[in-house]
N, C-alpha and C positions, 0 to 999 in steps of 0.2 A: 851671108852665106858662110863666110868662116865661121858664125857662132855654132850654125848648123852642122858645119864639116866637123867642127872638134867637138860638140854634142856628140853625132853618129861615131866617132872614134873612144870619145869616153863608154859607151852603152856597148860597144862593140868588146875594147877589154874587159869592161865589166863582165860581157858575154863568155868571154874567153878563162876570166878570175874563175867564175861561178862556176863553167864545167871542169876547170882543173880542180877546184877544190872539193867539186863532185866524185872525179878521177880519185882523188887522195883517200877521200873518203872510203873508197868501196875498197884500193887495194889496203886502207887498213884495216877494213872489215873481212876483206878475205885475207891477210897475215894472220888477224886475231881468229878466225877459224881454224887456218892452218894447225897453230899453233895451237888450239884447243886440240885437235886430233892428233898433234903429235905429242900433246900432253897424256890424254888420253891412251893410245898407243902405248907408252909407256908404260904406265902403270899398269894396263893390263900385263903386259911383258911382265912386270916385274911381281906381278900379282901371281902370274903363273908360275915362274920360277919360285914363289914360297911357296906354294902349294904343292909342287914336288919336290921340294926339300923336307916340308910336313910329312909328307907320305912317305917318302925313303926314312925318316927318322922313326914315322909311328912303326912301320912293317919292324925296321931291325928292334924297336923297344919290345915290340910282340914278342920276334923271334925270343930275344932276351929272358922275357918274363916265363914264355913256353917252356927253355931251357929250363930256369929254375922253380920253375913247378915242378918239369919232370925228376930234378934232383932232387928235391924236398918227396915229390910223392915214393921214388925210390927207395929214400931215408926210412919216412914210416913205413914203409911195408917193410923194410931190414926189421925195424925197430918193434914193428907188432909182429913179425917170426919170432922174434929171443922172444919176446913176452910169452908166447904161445907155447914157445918149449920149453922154459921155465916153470910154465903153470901145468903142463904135460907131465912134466917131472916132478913137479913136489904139489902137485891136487891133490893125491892120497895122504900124503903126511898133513898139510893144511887143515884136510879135512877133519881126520884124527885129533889134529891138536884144538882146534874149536870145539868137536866133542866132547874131548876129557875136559877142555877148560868150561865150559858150560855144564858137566857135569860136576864139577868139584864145587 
């Protein structure tokens, strides 16, 4: 009878080992989930925050670049008026001095 008694006590903790280390198991499967989503979480977080720091940088490098198109395109059109008055003003003589020298 006692071999029995302390059989049934062994099978019993046994019983008891196996679902705690079933217990163990799942909450470390549910941590390691946890922690996938709060890993995950993360880096979307931070994935977003580079993406509007990209777009705050690209808009101002537009602006930037916009600006100095319009200062360059201002530039040449200063720079093709003098041409244009220049060539306004001495076309008749130009023209004159290719004549005679092609004539000569």
């Amino acid at each position: 009878m006692f071999m029995n008694e302390m059989l049934a006590k062994i099978l019993e903790m046994d019983k008891i080992s196996r679902k705690q280390a079933e217990e163990a198991e799942e909450a470390k499967k549910k941590a390691f989930d946890e922690l996938t989503m709060i890993r995950t979480s993360l880096i979307e977080k931070k994935l977003a925050e580079a993406q509007k720091v990209i777009a705050d940088m690209r808009e101002k490098e537009l602006d930037k670049a916009a600006q100095t198109a319009a200062g360059l395109k201002a530039k040449n059109e200063a720079a093709k008026e003098k041409l244009q008055a220049v060539y306004a003003e001495n076309r008749e003589k130009w023209v004159e001095e290719l004549y005679s020298r092609v004539i000569e």
